[in-house]
VEXLUM-239596 format. One record per residue: residue in one letter; x, y, z of N, C-alpha, C in turn. Coordinates in steps of 0.2 Angstrom, whole numbers, plus 2048, in hexadecimal, padded with zeros to 3 digits. Layout:
BEGIN
aXYZXYZXYZ
...
***
This chain:
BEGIN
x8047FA800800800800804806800
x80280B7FC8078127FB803816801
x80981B802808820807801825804
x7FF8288077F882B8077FB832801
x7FA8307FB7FA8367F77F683A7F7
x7EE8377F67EA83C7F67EA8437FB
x7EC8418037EE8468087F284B804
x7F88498017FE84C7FD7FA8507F9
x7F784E7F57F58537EE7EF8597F2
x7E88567F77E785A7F97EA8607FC
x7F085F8007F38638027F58697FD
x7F88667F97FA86B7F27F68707F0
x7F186B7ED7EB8707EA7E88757F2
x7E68727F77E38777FB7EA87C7F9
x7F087E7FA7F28837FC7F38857F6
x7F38817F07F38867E77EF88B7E8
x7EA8877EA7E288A7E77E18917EC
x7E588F7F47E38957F87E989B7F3
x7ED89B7F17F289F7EE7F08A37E6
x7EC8A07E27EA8A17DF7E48A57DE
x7DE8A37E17D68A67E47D48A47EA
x7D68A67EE7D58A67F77CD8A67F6
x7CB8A07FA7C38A27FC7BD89F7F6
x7C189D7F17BD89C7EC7BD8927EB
x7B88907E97B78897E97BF8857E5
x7C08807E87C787D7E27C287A7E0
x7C787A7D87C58787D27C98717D1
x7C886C7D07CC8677CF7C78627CA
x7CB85E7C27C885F7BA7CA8577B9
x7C68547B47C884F7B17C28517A9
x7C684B7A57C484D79E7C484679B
x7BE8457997BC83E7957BC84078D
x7BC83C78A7B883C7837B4835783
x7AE8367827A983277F7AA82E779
x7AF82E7777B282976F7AF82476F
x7AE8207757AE8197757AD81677D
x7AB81177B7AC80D7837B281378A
x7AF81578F7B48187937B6815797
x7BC8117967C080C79C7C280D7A2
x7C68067A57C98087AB7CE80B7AA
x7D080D7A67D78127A67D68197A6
x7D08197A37CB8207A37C98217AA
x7C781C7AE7C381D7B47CB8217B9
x7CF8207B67D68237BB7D68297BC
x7D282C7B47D38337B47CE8397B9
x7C78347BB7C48357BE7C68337C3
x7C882F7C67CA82D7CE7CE82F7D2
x7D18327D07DA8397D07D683D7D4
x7D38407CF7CF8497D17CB8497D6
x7C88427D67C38407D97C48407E0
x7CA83B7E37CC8397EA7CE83E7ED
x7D38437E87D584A7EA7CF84F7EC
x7CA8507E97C48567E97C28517EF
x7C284D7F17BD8497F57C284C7FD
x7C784A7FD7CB84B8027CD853807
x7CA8567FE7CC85E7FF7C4860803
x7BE85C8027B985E8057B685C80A
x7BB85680C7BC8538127BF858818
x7C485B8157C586081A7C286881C
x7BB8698177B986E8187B7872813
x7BB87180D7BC8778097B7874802
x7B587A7FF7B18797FA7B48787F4
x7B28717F07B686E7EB7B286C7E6
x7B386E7E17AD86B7DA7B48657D5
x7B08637D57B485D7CF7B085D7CA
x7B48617C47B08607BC7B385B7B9
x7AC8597B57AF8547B17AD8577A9
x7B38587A47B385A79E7B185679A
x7A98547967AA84F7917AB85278B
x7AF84E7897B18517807AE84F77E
x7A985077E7A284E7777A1851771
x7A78577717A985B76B7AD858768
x7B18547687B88507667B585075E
x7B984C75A7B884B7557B5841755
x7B18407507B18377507B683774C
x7BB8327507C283074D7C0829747
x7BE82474A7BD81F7457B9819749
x7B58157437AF80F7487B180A74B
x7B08097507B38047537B17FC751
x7B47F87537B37F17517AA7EF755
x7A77EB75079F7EA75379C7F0752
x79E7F574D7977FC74C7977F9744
x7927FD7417907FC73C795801736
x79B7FF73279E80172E79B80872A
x79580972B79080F72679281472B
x79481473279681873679B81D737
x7A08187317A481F72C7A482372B
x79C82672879B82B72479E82E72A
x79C83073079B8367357A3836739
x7A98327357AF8357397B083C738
x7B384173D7B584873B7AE84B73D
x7A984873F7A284B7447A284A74B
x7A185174E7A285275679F84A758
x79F84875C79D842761795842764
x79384876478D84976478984A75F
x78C84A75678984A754789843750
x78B83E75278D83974F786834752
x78183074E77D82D75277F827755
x77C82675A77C82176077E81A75D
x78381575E78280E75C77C80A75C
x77980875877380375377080275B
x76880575C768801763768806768
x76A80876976B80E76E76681276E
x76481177875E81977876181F779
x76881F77776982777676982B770
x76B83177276983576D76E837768
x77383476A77A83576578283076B
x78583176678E82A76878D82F770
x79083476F79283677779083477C
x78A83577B78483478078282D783
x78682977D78482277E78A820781
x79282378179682078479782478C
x79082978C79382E79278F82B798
x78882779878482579B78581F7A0
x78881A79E78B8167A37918177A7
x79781B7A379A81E7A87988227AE
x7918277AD79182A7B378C8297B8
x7898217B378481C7B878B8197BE
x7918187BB7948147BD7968187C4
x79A81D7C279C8227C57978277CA
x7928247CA78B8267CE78C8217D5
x78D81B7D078D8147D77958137DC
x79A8167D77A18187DC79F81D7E0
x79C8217E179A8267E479D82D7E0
x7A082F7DB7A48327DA79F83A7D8
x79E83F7D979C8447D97A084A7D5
x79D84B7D079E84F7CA79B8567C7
x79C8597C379A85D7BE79C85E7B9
x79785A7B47988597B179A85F7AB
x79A8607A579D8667A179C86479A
x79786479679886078F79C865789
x7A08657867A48687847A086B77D
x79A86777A79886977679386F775
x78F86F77E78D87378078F87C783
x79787A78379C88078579D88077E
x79E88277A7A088177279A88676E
x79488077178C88576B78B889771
x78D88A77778888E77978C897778
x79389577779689C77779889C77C
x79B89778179C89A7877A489A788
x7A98977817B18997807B18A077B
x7AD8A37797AD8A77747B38AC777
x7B48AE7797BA8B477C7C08B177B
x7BF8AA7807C68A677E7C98A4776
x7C48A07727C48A176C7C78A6768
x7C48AC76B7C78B37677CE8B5767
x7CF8B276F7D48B676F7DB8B076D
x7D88A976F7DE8A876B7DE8A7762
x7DC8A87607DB8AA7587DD8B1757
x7DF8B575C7E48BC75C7EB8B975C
x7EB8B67627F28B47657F58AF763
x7F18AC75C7F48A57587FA8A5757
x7FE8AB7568058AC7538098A875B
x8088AE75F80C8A976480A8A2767
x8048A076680189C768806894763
x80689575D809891757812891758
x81489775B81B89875D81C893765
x81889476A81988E76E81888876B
x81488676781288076381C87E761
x81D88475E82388275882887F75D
x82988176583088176A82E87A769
x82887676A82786F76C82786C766
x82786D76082586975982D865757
x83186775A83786575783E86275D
x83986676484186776984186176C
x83E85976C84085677084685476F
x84A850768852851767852854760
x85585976085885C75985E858756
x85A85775085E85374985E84C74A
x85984974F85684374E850841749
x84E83D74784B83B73F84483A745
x84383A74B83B83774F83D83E753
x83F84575183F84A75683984F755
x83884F74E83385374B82C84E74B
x82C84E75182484A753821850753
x81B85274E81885774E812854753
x80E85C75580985B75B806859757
x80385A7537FC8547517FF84D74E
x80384C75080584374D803842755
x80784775A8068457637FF844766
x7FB8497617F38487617F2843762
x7F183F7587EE83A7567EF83475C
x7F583375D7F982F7647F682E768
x7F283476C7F28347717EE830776
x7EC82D77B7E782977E7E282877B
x7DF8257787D68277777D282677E
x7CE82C77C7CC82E7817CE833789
x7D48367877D483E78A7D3842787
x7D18427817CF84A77E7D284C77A
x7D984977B7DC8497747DE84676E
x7DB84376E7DC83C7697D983E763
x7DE83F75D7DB8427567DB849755
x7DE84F7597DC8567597E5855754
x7E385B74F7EA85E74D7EA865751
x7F186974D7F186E7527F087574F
x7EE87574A7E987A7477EC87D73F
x7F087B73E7F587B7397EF87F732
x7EF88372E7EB8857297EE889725
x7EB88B71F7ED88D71A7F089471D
x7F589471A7F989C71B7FC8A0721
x7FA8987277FB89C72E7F9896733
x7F98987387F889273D7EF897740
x7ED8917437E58927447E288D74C
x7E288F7507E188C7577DA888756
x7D588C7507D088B7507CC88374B
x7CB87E74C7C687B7467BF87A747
x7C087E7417B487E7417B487573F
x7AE8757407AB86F73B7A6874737
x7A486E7317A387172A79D87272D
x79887872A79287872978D874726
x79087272278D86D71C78F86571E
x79486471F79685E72279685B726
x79785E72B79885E73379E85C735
x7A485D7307A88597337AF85D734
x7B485B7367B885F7377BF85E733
x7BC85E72B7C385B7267C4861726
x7C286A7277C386E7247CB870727
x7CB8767227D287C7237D0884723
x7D38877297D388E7287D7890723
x7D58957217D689871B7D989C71C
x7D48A171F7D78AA7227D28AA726
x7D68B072B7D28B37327D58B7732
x7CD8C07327CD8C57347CC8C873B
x7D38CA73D7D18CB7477CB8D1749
x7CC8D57437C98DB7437BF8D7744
x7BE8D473D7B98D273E7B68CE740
x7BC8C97417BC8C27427B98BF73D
x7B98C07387B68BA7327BC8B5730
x7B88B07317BF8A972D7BB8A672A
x7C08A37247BE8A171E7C089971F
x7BD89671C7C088D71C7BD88A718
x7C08867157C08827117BC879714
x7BA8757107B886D7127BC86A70D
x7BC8647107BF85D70B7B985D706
x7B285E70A7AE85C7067A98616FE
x7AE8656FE7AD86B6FA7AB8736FD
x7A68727027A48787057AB87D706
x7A88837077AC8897097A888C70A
x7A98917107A98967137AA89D716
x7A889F71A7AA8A571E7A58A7725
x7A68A572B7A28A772D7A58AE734
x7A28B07387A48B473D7A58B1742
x7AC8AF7477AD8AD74B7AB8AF751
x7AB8B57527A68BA75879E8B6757
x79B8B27547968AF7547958A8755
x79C8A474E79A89F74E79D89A756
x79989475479988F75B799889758
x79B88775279B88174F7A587E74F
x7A787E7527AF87D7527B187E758
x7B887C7597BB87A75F7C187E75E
x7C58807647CD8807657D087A766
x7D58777627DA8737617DF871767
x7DD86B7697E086B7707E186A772
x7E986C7717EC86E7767EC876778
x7E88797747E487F7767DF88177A
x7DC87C77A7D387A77C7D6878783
x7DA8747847DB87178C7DE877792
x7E487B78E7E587F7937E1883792
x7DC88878B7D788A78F7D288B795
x7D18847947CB8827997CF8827A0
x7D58807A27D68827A77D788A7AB
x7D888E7A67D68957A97D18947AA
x7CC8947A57C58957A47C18947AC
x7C288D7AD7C28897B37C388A7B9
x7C988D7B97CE88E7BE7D08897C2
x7D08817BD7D587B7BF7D887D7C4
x7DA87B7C97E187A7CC7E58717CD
x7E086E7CB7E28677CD7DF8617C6
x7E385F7C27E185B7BE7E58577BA
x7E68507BC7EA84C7B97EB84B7B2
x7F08477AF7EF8447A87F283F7A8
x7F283B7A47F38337A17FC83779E
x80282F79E80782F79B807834795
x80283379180383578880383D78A
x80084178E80084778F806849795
x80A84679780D84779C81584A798
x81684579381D84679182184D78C
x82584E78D82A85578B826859782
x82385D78181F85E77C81985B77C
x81785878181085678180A85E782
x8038587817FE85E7837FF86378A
x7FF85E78F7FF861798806866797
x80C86479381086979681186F790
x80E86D78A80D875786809877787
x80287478C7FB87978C80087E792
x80587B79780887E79C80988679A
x80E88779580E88C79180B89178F
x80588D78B7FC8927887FB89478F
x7F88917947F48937977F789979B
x7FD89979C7FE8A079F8028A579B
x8058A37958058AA78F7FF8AC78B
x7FB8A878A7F58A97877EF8AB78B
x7EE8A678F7E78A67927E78AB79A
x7EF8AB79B7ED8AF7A37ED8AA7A8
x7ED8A47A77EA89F7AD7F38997AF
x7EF8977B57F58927B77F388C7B5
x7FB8887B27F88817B27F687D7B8
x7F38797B87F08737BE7F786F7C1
x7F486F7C97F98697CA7F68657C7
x7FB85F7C37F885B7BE7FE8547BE
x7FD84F7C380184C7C37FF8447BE
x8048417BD80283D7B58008357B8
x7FA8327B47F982C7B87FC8277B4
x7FD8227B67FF81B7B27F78177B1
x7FC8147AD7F480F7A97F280A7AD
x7EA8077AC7E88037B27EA7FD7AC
x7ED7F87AE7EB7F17AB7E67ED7AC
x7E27EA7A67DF7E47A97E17DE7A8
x7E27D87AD7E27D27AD7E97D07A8
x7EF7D57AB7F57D47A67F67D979F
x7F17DB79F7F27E07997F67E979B
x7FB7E979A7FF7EE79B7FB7F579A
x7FA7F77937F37FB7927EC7F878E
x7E97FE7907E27FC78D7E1802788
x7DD8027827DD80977C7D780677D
x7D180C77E7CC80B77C7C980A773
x7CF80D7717CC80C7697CD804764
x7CF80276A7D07FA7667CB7F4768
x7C67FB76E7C07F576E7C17EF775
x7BB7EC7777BD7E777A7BE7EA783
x7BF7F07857C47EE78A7BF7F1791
x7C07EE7967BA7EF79C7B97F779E
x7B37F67A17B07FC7A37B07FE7A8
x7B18037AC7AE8047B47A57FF7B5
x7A28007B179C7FA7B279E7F47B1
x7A37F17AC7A57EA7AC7A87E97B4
x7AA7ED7B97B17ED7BC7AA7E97C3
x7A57F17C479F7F07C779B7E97C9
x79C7E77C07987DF7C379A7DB7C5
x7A07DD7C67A37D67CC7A67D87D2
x7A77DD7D37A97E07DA7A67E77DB
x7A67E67E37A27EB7E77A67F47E5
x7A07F97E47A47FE7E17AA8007EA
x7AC8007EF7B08007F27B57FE7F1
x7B67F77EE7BD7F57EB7C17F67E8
x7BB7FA7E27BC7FD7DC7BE8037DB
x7BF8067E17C080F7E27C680D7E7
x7C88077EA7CD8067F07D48037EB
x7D48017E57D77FF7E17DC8067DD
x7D680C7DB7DA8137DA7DC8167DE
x7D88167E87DB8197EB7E38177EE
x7E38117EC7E880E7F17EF80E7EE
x7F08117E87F480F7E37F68187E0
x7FC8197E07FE8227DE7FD8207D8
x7FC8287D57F58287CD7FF8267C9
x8058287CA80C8257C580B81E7C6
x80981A7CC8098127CB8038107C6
x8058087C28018087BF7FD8027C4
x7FA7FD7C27F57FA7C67F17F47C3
x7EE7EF7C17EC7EC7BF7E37EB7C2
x7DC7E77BE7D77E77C07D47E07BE
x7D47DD7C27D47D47C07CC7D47C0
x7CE7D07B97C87CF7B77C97C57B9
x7CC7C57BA7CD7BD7B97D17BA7C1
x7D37B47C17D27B07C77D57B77CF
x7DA7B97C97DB7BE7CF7D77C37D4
x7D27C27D17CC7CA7D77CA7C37DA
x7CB7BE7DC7C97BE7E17D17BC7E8
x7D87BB7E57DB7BD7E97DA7C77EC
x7D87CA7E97D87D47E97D27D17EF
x7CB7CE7EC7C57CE7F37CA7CC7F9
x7CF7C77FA7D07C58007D67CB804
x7D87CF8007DE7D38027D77D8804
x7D37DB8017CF7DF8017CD7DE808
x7CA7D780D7C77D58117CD7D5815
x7D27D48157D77D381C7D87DB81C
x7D67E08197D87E781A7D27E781E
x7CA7E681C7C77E78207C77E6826
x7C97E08287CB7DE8317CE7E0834
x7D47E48307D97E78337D67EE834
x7D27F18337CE7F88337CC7F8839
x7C77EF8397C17EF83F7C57EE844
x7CC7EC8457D27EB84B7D77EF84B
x7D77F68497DC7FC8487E17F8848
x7E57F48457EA7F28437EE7F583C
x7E97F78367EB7F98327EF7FF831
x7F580182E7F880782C7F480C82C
x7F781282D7F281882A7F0819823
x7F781781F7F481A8187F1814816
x7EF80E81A7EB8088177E380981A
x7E180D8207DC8108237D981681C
x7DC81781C7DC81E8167DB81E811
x7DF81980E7DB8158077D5813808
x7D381080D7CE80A8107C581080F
x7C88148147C381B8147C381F80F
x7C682180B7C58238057BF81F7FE
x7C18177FF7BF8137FD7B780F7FE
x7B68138057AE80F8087AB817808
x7B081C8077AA8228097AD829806
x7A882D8057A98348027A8839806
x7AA83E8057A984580A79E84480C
x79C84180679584280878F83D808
x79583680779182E80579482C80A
x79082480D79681F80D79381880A
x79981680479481180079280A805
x78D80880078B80380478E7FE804
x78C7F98077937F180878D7EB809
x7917E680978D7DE80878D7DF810
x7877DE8117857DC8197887D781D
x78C7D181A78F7CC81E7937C9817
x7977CA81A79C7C78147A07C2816
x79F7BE80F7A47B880E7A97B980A
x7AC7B480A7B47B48057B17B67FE
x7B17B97FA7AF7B97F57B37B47EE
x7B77B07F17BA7A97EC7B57A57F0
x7B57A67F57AC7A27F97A779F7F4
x7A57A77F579E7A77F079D7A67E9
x7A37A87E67A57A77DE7A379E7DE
x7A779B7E47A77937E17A178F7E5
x79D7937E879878F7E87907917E3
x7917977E178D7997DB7917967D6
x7967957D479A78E7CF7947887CF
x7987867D379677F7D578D77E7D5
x78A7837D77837837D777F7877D1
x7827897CC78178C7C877C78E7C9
x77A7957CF7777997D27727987D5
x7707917D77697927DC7697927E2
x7647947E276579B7EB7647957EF
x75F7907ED75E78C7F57667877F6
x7677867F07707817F17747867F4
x77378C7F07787917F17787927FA
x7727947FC771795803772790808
x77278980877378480C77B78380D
x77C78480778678580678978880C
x78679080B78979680C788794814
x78179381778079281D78578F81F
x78978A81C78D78782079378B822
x79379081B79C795820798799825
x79379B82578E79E82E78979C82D
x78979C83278079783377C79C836
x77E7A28377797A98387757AB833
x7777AA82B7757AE82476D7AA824
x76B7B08237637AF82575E7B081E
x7667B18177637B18117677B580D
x7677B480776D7B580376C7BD801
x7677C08027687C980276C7CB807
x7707C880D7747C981077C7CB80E
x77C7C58097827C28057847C97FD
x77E7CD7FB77E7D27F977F7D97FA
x7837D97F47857DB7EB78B7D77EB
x78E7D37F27957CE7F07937CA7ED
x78F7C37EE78C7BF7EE78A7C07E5
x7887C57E27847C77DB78B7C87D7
x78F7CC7DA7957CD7D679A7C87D5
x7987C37DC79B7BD7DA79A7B97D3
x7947B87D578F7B57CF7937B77C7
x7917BD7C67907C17C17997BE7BE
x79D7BF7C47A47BD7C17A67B77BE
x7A07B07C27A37AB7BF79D7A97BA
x7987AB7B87947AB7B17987B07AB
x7997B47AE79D7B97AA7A47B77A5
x7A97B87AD7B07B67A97B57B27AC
x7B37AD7AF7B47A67B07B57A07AA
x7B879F7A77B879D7A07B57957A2
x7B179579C7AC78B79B7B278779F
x7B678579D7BB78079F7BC7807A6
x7BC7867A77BD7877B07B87867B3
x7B278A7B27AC7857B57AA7817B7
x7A777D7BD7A777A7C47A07747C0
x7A17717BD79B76B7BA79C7647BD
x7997627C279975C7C77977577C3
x7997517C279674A7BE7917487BE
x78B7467BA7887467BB78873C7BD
x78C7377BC78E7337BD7947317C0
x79572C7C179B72A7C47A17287BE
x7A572B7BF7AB72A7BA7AE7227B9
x7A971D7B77AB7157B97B17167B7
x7B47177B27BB7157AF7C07177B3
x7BE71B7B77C571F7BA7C57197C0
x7C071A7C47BD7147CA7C07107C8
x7BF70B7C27C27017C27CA7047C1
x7CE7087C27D57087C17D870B7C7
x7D370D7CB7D57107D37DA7087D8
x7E070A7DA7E27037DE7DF7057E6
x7E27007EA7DE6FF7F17DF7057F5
x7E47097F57E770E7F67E07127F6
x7DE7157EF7DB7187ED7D47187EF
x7D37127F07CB70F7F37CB7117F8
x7D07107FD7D07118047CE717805
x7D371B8027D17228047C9726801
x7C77227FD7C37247FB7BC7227FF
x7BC71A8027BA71A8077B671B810
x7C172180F7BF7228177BB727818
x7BD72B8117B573180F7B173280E
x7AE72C80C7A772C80C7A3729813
x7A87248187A67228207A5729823
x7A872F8247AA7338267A7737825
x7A473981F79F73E81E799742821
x79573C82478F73E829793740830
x79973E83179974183979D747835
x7A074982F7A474E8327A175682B
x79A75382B795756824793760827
x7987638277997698277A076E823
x7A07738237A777581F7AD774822
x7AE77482A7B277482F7B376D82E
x7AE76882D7AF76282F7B275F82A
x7AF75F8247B375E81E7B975F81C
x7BC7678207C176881E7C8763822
x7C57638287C875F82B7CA759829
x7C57548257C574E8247C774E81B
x7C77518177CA7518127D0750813
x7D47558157DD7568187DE74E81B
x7D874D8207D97478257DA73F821
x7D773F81C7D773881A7DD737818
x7E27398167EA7378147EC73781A
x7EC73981D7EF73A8267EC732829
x7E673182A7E272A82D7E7725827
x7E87258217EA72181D7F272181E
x7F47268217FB7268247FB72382B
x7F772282E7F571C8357F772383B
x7F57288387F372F83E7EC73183F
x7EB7368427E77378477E373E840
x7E073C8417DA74083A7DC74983C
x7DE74A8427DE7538447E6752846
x7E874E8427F074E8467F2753842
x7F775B8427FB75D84180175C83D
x80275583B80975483680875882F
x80D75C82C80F75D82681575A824
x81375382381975181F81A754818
x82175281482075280D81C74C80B
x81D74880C81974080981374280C
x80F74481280674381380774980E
x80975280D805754808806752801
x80A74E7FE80874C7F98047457F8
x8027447FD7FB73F7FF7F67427FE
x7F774A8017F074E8007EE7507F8
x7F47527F57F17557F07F174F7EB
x7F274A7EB7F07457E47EA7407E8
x7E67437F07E073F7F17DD7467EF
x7DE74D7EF7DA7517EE7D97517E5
x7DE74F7E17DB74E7DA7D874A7D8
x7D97457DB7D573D7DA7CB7407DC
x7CD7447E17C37467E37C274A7DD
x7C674E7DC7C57537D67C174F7CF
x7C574C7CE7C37487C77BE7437C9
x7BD7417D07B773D7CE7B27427CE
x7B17467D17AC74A7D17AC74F7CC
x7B07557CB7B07597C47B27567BF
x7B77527BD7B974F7B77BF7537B7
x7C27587BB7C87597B97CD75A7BF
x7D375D7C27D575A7C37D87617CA
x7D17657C97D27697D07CD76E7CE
x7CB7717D27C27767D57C17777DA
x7BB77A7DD7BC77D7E27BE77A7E9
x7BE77F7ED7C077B7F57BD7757F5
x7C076F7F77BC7697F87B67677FC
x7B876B8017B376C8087AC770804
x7AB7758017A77777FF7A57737F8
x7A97727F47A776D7EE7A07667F4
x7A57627F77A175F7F979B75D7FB
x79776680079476780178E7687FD
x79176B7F878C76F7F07897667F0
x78C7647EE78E75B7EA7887577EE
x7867557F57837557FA78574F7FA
x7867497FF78974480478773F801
x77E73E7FD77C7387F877F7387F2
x78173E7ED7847407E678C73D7E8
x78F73E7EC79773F7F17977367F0
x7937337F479472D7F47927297EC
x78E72B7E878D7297E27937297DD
x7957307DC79B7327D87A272C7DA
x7A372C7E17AB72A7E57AA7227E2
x7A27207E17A17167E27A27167E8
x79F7187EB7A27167F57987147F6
***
């Protein structure tokens, strides 16, 4: 567990923000784009800003956390499983691109902005939102706009210092900012922006076409006097409109980003690796926003990528990759908010989708024990709190919790019926007076081994006895099999079972059934009688806890399956 960063960053920003606008709400910003599915590596850029405004308003002070969606961005291209005719509309803001085939929304953004803030509703995360479309048509950057379409000259002159200096007279030095664009995450807002390059001059500014709605055009010329700009489309159109009016086009962003944080008056906003490095966006918007715009940049420290189940990074644009609501279905949103808080936003971190969440549930549970026995570290107490509770929630929890690799392998085994599922469970407490107890773990359980527990791994008990493998069994084998099926009615509980599983190699070693020896020779007695039970009863050649298996299986099936 890392040292309490969050504390760290609060600190900074309360004392930015008092240096900067004494008295006035801290502002602390994240920025989505709606392009597509928004991942768990997305969810980091909200969970930063998040922990911080949370922590800042836990002390007292008044803290808005905006959430920027880029629903202005351009549609870069369709994703795998959309319908190819969805072409026509690349180069069309995201709002105006229609919804995937199916969809009760009203257009693409809307349809990729709705589960994130369902999801983001169940983390507890508290927001304001900012639809960039809406700041765009309503007029509400128009100043800004103007003024940097004055200040293009310098504006294109900072552009120049970064276009070439990361090694001079290298052949990968001249990485231009829009090749660093196209590159950049899908899904922070800058993915696909060029840097305003047009005919005759440099232009902060790209309309989308009247006619077209897309944004293949080129400025032409700009009058500061009257602000008329002329432009051209790929798709024949040309024009002229008054930029003092118009509201159909964006600032180019790396311009658009440090705007908005004057605009805003950010003081606290992270970025993803692509934005962090030497000529990137975060460190030339550094420069705009206080020669052009007036404004400070944010403290903006860089997060690393989340993996999932081994995957180093995840890109939204190649499809496929889980969601803050995939993440949800299988674990309790407290987990899921203890995973970002517990980890500094430079460490990267993985989100198991596979055998491993359920070692995460039992680290997750011994932190808890160690809460309810003050034993645990401060900054393990402080992750723990950040992660059950908000300045103004505290989320809810499973009423009586079991191991959650518990519950996974008996909804396996019972391929989720409540009354098997329940007579199981009663055995780990004989208090549970019903499976809404064992709820949202118990469900998330579920949902993970229907989900993404793969066929093979799946818990399918025999429907017969394995004759062929039985007539090859020697005495050895019979015996032990045998002394567990004699033994079953006195010792037909989870405690008891487990005891006598372990204990048949022991009685067959001529000891005492609760005797204590670890030999090398008794355990490898145990683990080739415990694959022997395996295959008679799964057919293969290991599955869940045996003591629980057994129970699922019930003491008449147990004795059918063994031949005993």
């Amino acid at each position: 567990m890392d040292a309490d960063w969050v504390a760290r960053f609060a600190d900074e920003v309360i004392a930015e923000a008092e240096r900067r606008a004494p008295g006035k709400p801290i502002v602390c910003a994240s920025g989505l784009s709606p392009s597509g599915p928004i991942h768990l590596g997305n969810l980091r850029e909200v969970m930063t800003p998040h922990l911080v405004a949370d922590e800042i308003r836990r002390r007292g002070h008044e803290c808005v956390h905006i959430l920027s969606w880029d629903d202005f961005d351009r549609f870069r291209k369709v994703p795998a499983g959309v319908d190819p005719s969805w072409s026509e509309h690349i180069g069309k803001p995201l709002t105006s691109v229609p919804a995937p085939a199916g969809s009760p929304y009203p257009n693409w953004a809307e349809h990729f902005k709705a589960p994130m803030a369902a999801a983001l509703a169940e983390l507890g995360v508290e927001f304001r939102g900012i639809s960039q479309t809406e700041m765009y048509g309503s007029g509400a950057y128009r100043e800004q706009v103007l003024l940097a379409m004055r200040e293009r000259k310098t504006i294109d002159a900072i552009l120049d210092q970064y276009r070439t200096k990361a090694n001079p007279g290298s052949k990968t030095a001249a990485k231009t900012v829009d090749e660093e664009e196209a590159a950049a995450l899908e899904g922070s807002g800058a993915a696909g922006e060029d840097d305003g390059s047009g005919v005759g001059g440099y232009y902060p500014y790209k309309p989308y076409c009247s006619v077209c709605d897309r944004d293949l055009t080129t400025v032409t010329s700009y009058d500061d006097e009257t602000t008329a700009l002329a432009y051209t489309c790929a798709c024949g159109h040309a024009e002229t409109v008054m930029l003092a009016e118009h509201t159909h086009g964006k600032l180019v962003w790396k311009v658009d980003w440090p705007m908005r944080w004057a605009f805003e008056g950010v003081v606290f906003e992270p970025s993803g690796v692509d934005h962090s490095s030497p000529g990137s966006s975060f460190v030339v918007g550094g420069q705009i926003v206080r020669e052009i715009f007036g404004g400070a940049q944010p403290i903006g420290p860089m997060y690393a990528f989340v993996g999932i189940s081994g995957m180093a990074k995840m890109s939204s644009s190649k499809g496929g990759v889980p969601t803050p609501a995939d993440a949800l279905s299988i674990m309790e949103p407290a987990l899921l908010r203890w995973l970002y808080a517990r980890r500094r936003p430079n460490q990267s971190f993985k989100v198991s989708f596979d055998q491993e969440i359920q070692r995460m549930y039992d680290e997750w549970d011994t932190l808890s024990k160690k809460i309810a026995d003050g034993s645990a570290l401060p900054a393990d107490q402080a992750a723990y709190r950040r992660a059950t509770s908000t300045a103004s929630v505290t989320l809810s929890e499973t009423p009586r919790r079991l191991p959650y690799r518990t519950l996974a392998s008996v909804v396996d085994i019972t391929t989720g019926h409540e009354e098997q599922t329940l007579r199981i469970l009663r055995e780990f407490d004989h208090e549970i007076s019903g499976l809404d107890e064992l709820r949202p773990r118990l469900d998330r359980a579920q949902h993970w081994v229907t989900t993404y527990v793969p066929a093979e791994e799946r818990t399918q008990v025999r429907e017969e006895p394995d004759t062929a493998l039985l007539d090859t069994l020697g005495d050895i084998e019979r015996e032990s099999l045998r002394l567990l099926s004699d033994n079953l009615e006195a010792h037909w509980s989870l405690d008891g079972l487990t005891t006598l599983v372990y204990g048949v190699p022991k009685m067959q070693a001529g000891l005492d059934l609760s005797a204590k020896a670890a030999t090398p020779e008794l355990k490898a007695a145990q683990r080739t009688f415990f694959a022997l039970l395996y295959r008679l009863l799964v057919g293969r050649e290991t599955g869940p806890r045996l003591p629980t298996l057994l129970l699922a299986v019930g003491r008449d099936r147990v004795r059918k399956l063994l031949g005993t």
